[in-house]
N, C-alpha and C positions, 0 to 999 in steps of 0.2 A: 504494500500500500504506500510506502513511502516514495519507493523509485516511483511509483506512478504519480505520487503526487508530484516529486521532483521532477519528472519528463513535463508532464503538465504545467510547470510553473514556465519551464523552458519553453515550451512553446506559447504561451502566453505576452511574456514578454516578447520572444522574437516576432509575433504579431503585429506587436507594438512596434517595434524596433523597424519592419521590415516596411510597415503602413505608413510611418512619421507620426499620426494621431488616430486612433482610435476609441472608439465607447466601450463600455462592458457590452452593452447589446450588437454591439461591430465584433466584439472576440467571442462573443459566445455563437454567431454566426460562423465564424472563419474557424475557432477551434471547434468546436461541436459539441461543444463544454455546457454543462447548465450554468443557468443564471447564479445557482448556487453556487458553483465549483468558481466562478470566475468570480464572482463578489468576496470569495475566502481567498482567491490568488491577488488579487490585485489590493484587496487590503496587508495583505505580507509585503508585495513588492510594494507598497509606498510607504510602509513602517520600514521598510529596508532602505529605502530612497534610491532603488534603482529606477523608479519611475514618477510622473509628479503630474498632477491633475493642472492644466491647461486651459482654464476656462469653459462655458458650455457652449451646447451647441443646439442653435433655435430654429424653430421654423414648422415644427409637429407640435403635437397637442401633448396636454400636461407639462409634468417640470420637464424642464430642457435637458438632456444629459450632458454629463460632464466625459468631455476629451479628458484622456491620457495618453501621457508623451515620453518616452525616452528621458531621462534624467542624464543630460551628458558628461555631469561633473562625480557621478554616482562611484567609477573606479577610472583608472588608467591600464595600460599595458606597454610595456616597452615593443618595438621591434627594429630589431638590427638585420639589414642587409651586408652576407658578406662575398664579395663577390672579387675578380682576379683583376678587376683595374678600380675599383674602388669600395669605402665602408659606407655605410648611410646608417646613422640610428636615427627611428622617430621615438615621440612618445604621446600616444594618441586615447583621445576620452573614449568614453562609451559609445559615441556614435560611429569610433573609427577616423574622425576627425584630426588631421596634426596639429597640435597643439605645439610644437617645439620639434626639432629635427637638429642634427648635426651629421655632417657628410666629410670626406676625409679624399679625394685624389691620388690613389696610391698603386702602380702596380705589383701586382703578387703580393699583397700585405702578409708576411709570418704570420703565426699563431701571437708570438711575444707584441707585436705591432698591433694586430685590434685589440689583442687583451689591453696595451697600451691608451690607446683609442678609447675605449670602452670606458676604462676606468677614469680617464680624464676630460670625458664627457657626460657622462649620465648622471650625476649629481647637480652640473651646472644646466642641464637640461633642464631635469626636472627643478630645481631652482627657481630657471627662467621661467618656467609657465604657474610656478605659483602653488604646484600641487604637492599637496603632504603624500612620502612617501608609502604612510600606510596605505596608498590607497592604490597601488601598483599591484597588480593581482597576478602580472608575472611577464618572464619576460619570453617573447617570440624570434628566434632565429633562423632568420632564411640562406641557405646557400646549395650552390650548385652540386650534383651527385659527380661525385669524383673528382670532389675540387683540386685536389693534388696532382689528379697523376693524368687529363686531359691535355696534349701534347698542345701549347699555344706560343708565338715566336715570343721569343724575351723569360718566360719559365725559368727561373732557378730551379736548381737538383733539389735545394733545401726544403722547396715549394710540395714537397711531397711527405711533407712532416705533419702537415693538414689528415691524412689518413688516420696516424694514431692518435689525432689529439682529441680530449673530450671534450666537448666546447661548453656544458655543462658547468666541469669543473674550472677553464678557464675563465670564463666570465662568472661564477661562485662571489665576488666580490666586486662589489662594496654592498649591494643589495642582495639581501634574502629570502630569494623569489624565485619561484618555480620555472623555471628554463625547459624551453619546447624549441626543436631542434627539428626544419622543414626544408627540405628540396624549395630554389627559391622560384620553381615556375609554379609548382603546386601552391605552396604560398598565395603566390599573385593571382591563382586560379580562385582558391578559397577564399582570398578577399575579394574578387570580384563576386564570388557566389553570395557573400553574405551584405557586400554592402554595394554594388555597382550595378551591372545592366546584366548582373546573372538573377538579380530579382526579377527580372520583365521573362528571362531566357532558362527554363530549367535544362536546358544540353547545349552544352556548347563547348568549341574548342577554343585555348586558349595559347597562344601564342608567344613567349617572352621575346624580347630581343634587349640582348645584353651581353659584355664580353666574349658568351657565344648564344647560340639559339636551344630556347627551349621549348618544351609543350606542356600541355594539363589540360585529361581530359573530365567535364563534368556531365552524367549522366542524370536525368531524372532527379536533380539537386544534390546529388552526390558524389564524391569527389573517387575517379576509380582511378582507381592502382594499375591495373593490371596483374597476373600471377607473382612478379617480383618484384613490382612495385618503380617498376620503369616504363611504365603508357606514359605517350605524349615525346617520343624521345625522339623529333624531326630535327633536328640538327645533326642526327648520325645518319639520314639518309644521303646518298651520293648522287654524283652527277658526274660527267665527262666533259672535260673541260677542252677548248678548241685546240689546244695543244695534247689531248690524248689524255688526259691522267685523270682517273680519278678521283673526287675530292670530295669530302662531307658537306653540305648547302652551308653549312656553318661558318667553315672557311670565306665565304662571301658574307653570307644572311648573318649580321652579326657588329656589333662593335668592332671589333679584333679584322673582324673582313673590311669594316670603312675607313679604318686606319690608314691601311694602305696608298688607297686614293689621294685620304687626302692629307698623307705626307709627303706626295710625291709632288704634291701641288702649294709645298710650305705652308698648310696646314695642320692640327692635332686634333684628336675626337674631341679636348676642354672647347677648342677654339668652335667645334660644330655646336656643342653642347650650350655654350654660352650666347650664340650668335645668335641677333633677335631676325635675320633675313634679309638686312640691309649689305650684305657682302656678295655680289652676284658671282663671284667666278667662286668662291664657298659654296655657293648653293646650287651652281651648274655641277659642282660633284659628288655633291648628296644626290642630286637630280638622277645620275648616271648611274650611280650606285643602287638605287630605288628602282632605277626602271630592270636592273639585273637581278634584283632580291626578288622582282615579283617576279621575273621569268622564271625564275628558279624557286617560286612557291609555288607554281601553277600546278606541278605535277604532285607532290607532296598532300598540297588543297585536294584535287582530282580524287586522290585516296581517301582522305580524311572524308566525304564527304559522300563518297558512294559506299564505304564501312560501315561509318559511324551516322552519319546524314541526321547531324547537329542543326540545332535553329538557326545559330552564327558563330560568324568565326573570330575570336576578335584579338586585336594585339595589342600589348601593352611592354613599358621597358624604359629605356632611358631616353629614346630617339627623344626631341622635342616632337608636340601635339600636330605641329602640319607635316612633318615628316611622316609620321604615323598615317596622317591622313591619306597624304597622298599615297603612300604604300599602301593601304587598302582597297584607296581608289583605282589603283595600276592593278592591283591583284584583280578584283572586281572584272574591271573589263578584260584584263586576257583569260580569268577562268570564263568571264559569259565567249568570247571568242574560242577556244578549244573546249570547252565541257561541253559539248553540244548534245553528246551523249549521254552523259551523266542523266541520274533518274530524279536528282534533283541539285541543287548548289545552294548552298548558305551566305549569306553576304555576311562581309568583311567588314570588320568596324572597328575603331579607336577602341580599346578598354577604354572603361569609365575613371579606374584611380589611375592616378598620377603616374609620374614618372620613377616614386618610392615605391611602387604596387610590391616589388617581395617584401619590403620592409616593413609596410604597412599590412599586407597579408598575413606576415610573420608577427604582429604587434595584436592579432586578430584572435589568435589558437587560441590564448590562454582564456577570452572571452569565450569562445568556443567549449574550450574543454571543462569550465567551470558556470555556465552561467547561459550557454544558448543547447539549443535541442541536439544529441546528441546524435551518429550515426555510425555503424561501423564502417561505413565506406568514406568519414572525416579520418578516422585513427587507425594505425599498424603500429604493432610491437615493433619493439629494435630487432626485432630477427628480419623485417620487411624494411627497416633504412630510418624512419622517424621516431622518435622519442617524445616522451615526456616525463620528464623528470621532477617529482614533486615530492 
């Protein structure tokens, strides 16, 4: 009786949460709850102040009811992205919102170096936004599956010290908070699931692009593994390149693959990253780079889409917002140009978070694992690659 009370309460709030505002007679519709059951949750969740009554709502007959809303200041969660050209921590309220962020430029960062990072940022973080740290309810870590040993130019040997290390026990200090340790595409998938356009989309695939390329696939609102817990792994698919060899889409599709261009062009991925669009021979090589990432998605998309034949497909990652754009917009019309046969096609679109999406996805679990509705297709044991450590 109690787990169901608990499942119930989770799904009450994430009602809430998913709706923006809701009535009790709006959740007892949506959950399927009686009037009773949801008048004893929603008096807990406001004695707990995870959620907080928002004025009424008029326009029927008798007393008006009263809207309830998300309480955003109700906990926090940290999320750190760690990834091979740079750190990002957020530290974000209940709505998933960033509330304070620090980002670090770094390639191949050691274990000793974010732990470094880490500890010389999270206090001043949370500081700056004002928030007592009782109310950190844990902290989320996103990074790539095989951070260490994926062969990228510039790798140190030392780079491969990433495999033994615990990242748990690393980051153990200065906060004593439960660490939750996530693949940083699946991350970005599950925060788009919980807070982005996976609310409008229950299947979709999700695209990272960053130092390299990754996937996550979400079915039926759930977030699927596959047997070992590597679905979504389009950056290991190949291609043959006009010189004959070849080469993972990643090598192109990918930060580490724009680099190239536009170093040759006295450029650096900061200098694309930063640039608001005012640089046109900067942006003739993003342009070039874009129109090859989507040729080199088309066949990839092609599969994804006659297998899995998801609502949308969407990407998210570091690129800035029109980069993204037009990358989906190129995809778009070369998949409607060559899928002609396909038995249906999903359109391509911006993820909805930001350009922190694993960091903010990863700042998302601990929410997840204590406080929204649970699923076994959200969590794997460490025998399947993700942890949580409490």
């Amino acid at each position: 009786m109690e787990r169901a009370a608990d499942h119930n309460q989770r799904v009450t709030l994430h009602a809430i949460r998913a709706n923006g505002s809701l009535t009790r007679v709006d959740l007892a519709r949506i959950t399927g709850l009686t009037a009773a059951a949801i008048a004893n949750i929603t008096k807990r969740l406001l004695a707990d102040g995870l959620i907080q009554e928002a004025g009424r709502r008029f326009g029927g007959r008798g007393q008006p009811p009263t809207n309830l809303i998300i309480n955003p200041q109700a906990c926090y969660s940290l999320g750190l992205n760690i990834d091979r050209d740079h750190v990002t921590l957020v530290l974000v309220d209940f709505l998933g919102e960033t509330v304070a962020r620090a980002s670090r430029e770094i390639d191949f960062a050691l274990p000793e170096q974010v732990a470094e990072f880490y500890h010389a940022e999270v206090e001043v973080l949370i500081a700056s936004a004002g928030v007592d740290p009782a109310r950190i309810v844990g902290l989320g870590v996103a990074t790539p599956d095989d951070l260490g040993l994926i062969e990228l130019p510039g790798k140190p040997d030392a780079y491969r010290r990433w495999e033994q290390t615990d990242l748990a026990e690393l980051l153990a200090w200065p906060l004593d908070v439960p660490v939750f340790v996530e693949n940083d595409a699946a991350a970005a998938a599950m925060g788009e699931l919980q807070l982005g356009l996976g609310l409008q989309h229950s299947s979709f695939f999700y695209i990272l692009i960053s130092s390299a390329l990754g996937g996550g696939l979400v079915i039926d609102s759930n977030y699927f593994r596959g047997a070992t817990g590597r679905s979504g792994e389009l950056g290991f698919l190949t291609h043959r390149d006009p010189d004959g060899v070849v080469r993972q889409i990643q090598a192109h599709v990918s930060l580490s693959g724009l680099a190239a261009p536009l170093e040759a062009a006295g450029y650096s991925v900061q200098d694309m990253l930063s640039c608001d669009g005012g640089d046109a021979t900067l942006e003739a090589v993003v342009d070039a780079w874009i129109e090859e990432a989507a040729r080199l998605l088309v066949g990839p998309l092609l599969a994804v889409n006659c297998l899995i034949n998801p609502e949308t497909v969407l990407i998210g990652g570091r690129l800035p917002r029109r980069h993204v754009d037009r990358l989906a917009e190129r995809a778009n019309a070369l998949l409607a140009e060559q899928g002609g046969d396909a038995p249906a096609l999903a359109p391509i679109a911006r993820a909805q978070l930001s350009a922190d999406a694993p960091a903010v996805g990863a700042a998302i679990l601990p929410f997840s694992y204590f406080l929204l509705p649970k699923s076994s297709a959200l969590w794997k044991d460490t025998a399947d690659g993700a942890t949580a450590t409490v």
